[in-house]
NULO-85648 format. One record per residue (C-alpha): chain; x, y, z; residue number from 1. Coordinates in nm, 4 decimals, m for minus. Example, Ala and Ser with C-alpha at 12.3 -4.5 7.8 and 13.67 -1.06 7.14 Angstrom:
<sites>
site chain:A&xx:1.2300&yy:m0.4500&zz:0.7800&n:1
site chain:A&xx:1.3670&yy:m0.1060&zz:0.7140&n:2
</sites>
This chain:
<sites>
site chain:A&xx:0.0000&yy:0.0000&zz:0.0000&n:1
site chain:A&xx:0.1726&yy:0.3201&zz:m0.1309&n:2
site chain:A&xx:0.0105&yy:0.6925&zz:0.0039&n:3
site chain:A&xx:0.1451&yy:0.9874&zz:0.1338&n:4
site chain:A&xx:0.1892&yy:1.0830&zz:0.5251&n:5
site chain:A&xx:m0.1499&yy:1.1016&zz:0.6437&n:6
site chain:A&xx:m0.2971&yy:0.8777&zz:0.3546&n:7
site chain:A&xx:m0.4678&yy:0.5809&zz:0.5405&n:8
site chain:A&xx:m0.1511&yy:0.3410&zz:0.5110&n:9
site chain:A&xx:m0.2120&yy:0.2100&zz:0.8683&n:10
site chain:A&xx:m0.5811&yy:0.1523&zz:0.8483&n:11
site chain:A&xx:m0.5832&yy:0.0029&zz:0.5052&n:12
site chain:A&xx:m0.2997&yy:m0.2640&zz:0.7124&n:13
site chain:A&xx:m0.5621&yy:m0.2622&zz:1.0099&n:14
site chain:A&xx:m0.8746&yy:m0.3363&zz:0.7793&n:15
site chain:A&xx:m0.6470&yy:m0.6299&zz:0.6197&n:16
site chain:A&xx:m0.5624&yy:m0.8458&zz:0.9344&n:17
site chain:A&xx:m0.8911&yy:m0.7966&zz:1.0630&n:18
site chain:A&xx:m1.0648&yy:m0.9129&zz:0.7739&n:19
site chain:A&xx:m0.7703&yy:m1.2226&zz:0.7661&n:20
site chain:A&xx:m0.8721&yy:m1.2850&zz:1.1426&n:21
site chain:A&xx:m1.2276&yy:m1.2598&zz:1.0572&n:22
site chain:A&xx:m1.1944&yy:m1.5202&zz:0.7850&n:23
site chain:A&xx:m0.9742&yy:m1.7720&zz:1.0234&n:24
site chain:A&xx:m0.6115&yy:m1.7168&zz:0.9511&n:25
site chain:A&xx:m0.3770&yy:m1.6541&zz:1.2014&n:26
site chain:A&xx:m0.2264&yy:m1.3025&zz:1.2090&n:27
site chain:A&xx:0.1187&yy:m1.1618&zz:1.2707&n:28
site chain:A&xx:0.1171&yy:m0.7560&zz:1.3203&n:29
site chain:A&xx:0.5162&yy:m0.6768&zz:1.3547&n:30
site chain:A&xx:0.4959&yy:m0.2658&zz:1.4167&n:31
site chain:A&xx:0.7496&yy:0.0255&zz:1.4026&n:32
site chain:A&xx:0.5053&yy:0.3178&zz:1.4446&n:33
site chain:A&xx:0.3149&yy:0.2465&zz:1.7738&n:34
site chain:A&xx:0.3238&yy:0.0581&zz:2.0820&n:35
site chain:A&xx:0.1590&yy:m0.2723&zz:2.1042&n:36
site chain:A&xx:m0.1480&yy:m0.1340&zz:2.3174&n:37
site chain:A&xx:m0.2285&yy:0.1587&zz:2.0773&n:38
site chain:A&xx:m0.1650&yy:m0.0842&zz:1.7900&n:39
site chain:A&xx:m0.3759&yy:m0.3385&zz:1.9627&n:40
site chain:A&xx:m0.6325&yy:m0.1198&zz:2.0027&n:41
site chain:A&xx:m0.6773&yy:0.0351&zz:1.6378&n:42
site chain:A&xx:m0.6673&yy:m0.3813&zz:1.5337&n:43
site chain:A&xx:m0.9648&yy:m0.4219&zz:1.8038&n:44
site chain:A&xx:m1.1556&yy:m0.1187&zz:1.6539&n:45
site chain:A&xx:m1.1151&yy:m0.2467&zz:1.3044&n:46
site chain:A&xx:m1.2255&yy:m0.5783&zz:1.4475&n:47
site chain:A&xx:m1.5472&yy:m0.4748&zz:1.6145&n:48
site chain:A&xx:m1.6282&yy:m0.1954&zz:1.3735&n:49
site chain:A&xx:m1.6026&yy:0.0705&zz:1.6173&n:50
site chain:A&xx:m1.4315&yy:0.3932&zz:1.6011&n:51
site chain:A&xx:m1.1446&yy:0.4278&zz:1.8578&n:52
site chain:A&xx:m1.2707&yy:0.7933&zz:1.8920&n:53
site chain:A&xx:m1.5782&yy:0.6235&zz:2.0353&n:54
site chain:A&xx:m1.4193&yy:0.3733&zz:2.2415&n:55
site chain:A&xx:m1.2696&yy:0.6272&zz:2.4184&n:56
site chain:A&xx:m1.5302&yy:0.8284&zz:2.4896&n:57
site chain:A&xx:m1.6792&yy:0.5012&zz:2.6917&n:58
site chain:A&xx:m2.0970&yy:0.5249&zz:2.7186&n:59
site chain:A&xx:m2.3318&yy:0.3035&zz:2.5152&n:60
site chain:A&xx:m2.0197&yy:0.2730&zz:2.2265&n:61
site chain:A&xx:m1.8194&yy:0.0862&zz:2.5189&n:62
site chain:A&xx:m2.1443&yy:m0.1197&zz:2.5744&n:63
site chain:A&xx:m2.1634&yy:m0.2014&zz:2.2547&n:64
site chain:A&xx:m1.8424&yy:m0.2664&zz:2.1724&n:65
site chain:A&xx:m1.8092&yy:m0.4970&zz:2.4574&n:66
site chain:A&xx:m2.1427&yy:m0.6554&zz:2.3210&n:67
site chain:A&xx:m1.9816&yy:m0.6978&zz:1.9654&n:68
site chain:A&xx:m1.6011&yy:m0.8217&zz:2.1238&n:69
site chain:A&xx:m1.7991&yy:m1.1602&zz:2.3029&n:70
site chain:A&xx:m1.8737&yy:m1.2127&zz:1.9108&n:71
site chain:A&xx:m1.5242&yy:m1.2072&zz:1.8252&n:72
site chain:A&xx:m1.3499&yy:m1.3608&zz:2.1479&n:73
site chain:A&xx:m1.2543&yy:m1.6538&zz:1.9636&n:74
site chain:A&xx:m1.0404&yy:m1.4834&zz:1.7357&n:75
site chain:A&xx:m0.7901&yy:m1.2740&zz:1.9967&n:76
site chain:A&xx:m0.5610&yy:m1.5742&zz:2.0680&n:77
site chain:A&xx:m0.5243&yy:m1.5695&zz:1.6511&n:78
site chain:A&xx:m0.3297&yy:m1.2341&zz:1.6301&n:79
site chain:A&xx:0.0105&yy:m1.1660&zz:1.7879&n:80
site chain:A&xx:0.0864&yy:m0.7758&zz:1.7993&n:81
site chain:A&xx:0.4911&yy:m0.6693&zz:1.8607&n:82
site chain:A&xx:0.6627&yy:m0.3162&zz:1.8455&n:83
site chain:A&xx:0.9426&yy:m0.3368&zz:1.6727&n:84
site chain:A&xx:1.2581&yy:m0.0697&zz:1.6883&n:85
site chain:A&xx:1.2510&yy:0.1513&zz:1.3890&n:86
site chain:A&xx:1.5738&yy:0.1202&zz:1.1457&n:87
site chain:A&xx:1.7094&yy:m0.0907&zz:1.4101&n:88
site chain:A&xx:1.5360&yy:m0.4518&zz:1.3317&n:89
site chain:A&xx:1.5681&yy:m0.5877&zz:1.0195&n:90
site chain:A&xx:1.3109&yy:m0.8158&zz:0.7681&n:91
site chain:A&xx:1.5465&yy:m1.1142&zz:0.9405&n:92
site chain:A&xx:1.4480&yy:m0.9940&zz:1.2610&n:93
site chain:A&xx:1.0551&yy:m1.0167&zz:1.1968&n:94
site chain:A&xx:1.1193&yy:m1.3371&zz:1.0291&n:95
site chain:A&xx:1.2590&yy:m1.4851&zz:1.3470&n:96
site chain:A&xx:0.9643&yy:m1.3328&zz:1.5344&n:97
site chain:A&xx:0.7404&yy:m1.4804&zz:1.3325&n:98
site chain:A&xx:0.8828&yy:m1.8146&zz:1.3646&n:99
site chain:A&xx:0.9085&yy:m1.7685&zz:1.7690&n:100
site chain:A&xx:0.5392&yy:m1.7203&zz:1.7555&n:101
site chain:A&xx:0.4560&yy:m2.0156&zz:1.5681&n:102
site chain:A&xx:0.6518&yy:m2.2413&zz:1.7933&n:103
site chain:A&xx:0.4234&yy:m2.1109&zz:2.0419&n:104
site chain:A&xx:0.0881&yy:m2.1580&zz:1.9115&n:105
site chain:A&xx:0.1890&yy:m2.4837&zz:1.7450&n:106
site chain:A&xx:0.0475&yy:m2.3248&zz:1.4422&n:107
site chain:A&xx:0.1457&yy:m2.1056&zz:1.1492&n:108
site chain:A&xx:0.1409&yy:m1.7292&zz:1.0943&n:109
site chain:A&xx:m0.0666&yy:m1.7446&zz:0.7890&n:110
site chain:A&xx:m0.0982&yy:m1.3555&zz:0.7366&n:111
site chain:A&xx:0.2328&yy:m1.1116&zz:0.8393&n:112
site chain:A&xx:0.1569&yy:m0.7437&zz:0.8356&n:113
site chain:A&xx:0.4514&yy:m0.5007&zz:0.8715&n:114
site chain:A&xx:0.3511&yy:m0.1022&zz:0.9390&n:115
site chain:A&xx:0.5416&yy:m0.0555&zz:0.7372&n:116
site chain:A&xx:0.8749&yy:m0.2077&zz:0.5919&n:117
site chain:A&xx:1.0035&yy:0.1467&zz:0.4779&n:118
site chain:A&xx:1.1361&yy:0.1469&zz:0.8742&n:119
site chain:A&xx:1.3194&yy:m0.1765&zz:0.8526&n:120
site chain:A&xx:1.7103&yy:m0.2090&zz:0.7774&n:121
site chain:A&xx:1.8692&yy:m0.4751&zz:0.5581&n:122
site chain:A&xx:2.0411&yy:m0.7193&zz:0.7199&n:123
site chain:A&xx:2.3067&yy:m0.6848&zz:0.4716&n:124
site chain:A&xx:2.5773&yy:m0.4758&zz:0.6062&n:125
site chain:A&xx:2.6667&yy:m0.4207&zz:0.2536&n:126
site chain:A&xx:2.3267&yy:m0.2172&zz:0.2115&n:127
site chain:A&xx:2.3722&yy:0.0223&zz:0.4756&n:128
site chain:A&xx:2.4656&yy:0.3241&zz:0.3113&n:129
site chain:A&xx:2.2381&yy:0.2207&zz:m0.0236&n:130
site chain:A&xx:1.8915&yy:0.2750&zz:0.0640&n:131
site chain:A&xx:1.8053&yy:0.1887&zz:m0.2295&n:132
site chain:A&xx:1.9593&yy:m0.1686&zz:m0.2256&n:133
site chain:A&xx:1.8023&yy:m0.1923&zz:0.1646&n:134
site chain:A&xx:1.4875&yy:m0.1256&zz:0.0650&n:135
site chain:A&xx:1.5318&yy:m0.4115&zz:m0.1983&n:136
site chain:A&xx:1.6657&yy:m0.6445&zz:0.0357&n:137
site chain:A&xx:1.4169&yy:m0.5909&zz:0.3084&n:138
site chain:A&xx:1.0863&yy:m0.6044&zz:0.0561&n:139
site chain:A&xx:1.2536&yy:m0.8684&zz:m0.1154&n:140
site chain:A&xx:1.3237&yy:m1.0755&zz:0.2483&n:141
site chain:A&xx:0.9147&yy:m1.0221&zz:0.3443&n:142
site chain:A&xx:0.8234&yy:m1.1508&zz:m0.0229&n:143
site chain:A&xx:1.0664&yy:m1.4853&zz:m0.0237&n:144
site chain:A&xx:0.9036&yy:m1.5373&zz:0.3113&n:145
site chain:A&xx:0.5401&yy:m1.5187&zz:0.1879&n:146
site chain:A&xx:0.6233&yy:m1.7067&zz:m0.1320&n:147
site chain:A&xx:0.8364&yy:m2.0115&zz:0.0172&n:148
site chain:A&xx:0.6081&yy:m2.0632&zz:0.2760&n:149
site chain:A&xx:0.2865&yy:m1.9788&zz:0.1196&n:150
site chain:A&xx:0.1629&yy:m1.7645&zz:0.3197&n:151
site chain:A&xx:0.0793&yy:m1.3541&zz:0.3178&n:152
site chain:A&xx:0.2606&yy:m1.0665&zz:0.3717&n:153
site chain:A&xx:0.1502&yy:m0.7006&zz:0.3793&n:154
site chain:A&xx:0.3061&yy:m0.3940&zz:0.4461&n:155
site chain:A&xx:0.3110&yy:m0.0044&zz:0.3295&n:156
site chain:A&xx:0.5552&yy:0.2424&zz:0.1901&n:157
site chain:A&xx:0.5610&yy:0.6488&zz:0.2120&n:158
site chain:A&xx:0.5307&yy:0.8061&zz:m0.1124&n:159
site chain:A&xx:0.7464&yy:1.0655&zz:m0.2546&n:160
site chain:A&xx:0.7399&yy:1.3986&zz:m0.0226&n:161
site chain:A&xx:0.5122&yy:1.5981&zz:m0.2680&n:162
site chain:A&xx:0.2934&yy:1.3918&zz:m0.3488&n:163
site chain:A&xx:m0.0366&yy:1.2663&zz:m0.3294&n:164
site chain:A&xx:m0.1593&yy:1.6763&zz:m0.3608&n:165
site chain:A&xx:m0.5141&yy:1.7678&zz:m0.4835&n:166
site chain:A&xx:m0.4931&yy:1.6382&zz:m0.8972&n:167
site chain:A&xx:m0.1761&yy:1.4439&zz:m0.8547&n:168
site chain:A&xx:m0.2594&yy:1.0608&zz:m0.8781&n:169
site chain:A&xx:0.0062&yy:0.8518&zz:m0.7244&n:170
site chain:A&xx:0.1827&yy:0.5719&zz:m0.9381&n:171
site chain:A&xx:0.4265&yy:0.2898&zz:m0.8694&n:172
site chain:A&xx:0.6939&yy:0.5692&zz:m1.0349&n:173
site chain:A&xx:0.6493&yy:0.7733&zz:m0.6797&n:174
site chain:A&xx:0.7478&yy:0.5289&zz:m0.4158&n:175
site chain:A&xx:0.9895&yy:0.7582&zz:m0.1990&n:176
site chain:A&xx:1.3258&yy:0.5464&zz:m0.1651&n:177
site chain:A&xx:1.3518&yy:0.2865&zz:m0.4039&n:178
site chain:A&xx:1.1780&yy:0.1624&zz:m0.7159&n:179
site chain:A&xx:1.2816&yy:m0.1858&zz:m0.6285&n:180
site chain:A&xx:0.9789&yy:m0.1933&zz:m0.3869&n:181
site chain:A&xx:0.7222&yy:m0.1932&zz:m0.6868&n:182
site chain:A&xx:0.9565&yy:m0.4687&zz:m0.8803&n:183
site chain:A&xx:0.9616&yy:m0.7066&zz:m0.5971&n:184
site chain:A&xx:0.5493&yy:m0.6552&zz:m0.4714&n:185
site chain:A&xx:0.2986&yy:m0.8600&zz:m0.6340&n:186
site chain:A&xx:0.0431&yy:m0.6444&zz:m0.5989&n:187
site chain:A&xx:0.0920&yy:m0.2482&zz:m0.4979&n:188
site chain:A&xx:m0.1879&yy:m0.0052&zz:m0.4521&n:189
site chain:A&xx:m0.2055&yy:0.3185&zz:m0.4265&n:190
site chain:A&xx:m0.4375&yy:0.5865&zz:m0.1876&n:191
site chain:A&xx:m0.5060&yy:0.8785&zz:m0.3525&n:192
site chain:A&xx:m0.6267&yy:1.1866&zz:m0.1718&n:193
site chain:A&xx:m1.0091&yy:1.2697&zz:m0.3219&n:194
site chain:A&xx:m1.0653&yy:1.6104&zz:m0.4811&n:195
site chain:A&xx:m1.1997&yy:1.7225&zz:m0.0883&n:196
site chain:A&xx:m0.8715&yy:1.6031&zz:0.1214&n:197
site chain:A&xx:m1.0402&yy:1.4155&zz:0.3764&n:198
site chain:A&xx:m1.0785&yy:1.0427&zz:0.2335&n:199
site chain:A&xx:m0.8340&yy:0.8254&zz:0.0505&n:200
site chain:A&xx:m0.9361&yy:0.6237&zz:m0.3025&n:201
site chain:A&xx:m0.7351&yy:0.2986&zz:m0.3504&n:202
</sites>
C-alpha cells in the first residue's frame, strides 16, 4: 500500500488483518510506528467496527463494543501484535519473530503485516549506506518469506514527499526510496487523496 503521510496506510494494514482474522487465519502484526497497546487497540476497533474515537469516549459505544467483542473472542488468541525498533530490526528480525510465535501456538502465521517495511534495515551490512539496495533487500526478504512458505505478507511504503496533492494521482513511479519496492510486490496499490482532502481512493 503506497500513500502519502497522512494517507490511510495504517488503516488500510488494520482493515487487512482484521478481515484475515475474521476469515480464520492466524495473524502476525510486527509494528514500528506504535506501541503494542495503541496498535492493539486500532486492530480491536477495526475488528469490532467501532471507532477508537468512540471507544474512548466510553458510554453506550463501550457497551456495545463490549457486546460486539464476546462475538469475536474466539479470534484474539489468533493475532500476535509486537513493536518493533525503527531502522534498528531488520526483515530477518521479523522473520525470526514470526517463527518464535509459531513455535508457540503450534500453528502457522498465515498472514504477516509489517507497518510498514520502509522502517526496517537490511540485514546486509553491505546495504547500509544504499537505501536503495536496503529497501530491496528488506521487501525482497518479506516476499521470499510469503512465497516459500505460502503464506501472506503485507506492508506499506511512504510516497514521494510531494505527493499525493489535490490532482496528482500517485503511481508505482512515486514510491519515496527505491523503485525496487514496486519490482519485488505482487500487488501495490495506491491511496489517492479525493478532490476534498479528507478520504483516501485505492
Amino acid at each position: 500500500m503506497v500513500a502519502p503521510t497522512g494517507g490511510g496506510k495504517s488503516m488500510f494494514l488494520n482493515s487487512i488483518a482484521a478481515h484475515s482474522l475474521a476469515a480464520g487465519y492466524n495473524v502476525g502484526y510486527a509494528t514500528l510506528e506504535l506501541d503494542e497497546v495503541r496498535a492493539t487497540a486500532r486492530l480491536m476497533a477495526a475488528l469490532l467496527d467501532v471507532q477508537i474515537d468512540d471507544l474512548l469516549a466510553g458510554g453506550t459505544w463501550l457497551e456495545e463494543a463490549e457486546r460486539r467483542l464476546q462475538s469475536v473472542d474466539h479470534l484474539i488468541g489468533r493475532i500476535k501484535v509486537n513493536f518493533f525498533t525503527p531502522k534498528m530490526t531488520s526483515s530477518t528480525d521479523v522473520i525470526a519473530w514470526v517463527s518464535d510465535v509459531e513455535r508457540e501456538w503450534g500453528e502457522e502465521m498465515h498472514v504477516l503485516i509489517v507497518d510498514y517495511a520502509d522502517k526496517l534495515k537490511s540485514p546486509r551490512r553491505g546495504d547500509q549506506d544504499n537505501e536503495y539496495k536496503a529497501a530491496g533487500t528488506v521487501y525482497e526478504g518479506l516476499r521470499l518469506w510469503a512465497n516459500d512458505n505460502e503464506r501472506w505478507s503485507w506492508t506499506a511504503s511512504q510516497a514521494k514527499g510531494g505527493t499525493g496533492k489535490k490532482g496528482m494521482c500517485i503511481d508505482v513511479d512515486e514510491l519515496a526510496d527505491s523503485q525496487n519496492k514496486s519490482r519485488v510486490g505482487d500487488l501495490v496499490i495506491t491511496g489517492n487523496p479525493r478532490d476534498e482532502g479528507h478520504a483516501v481512493e485505492l
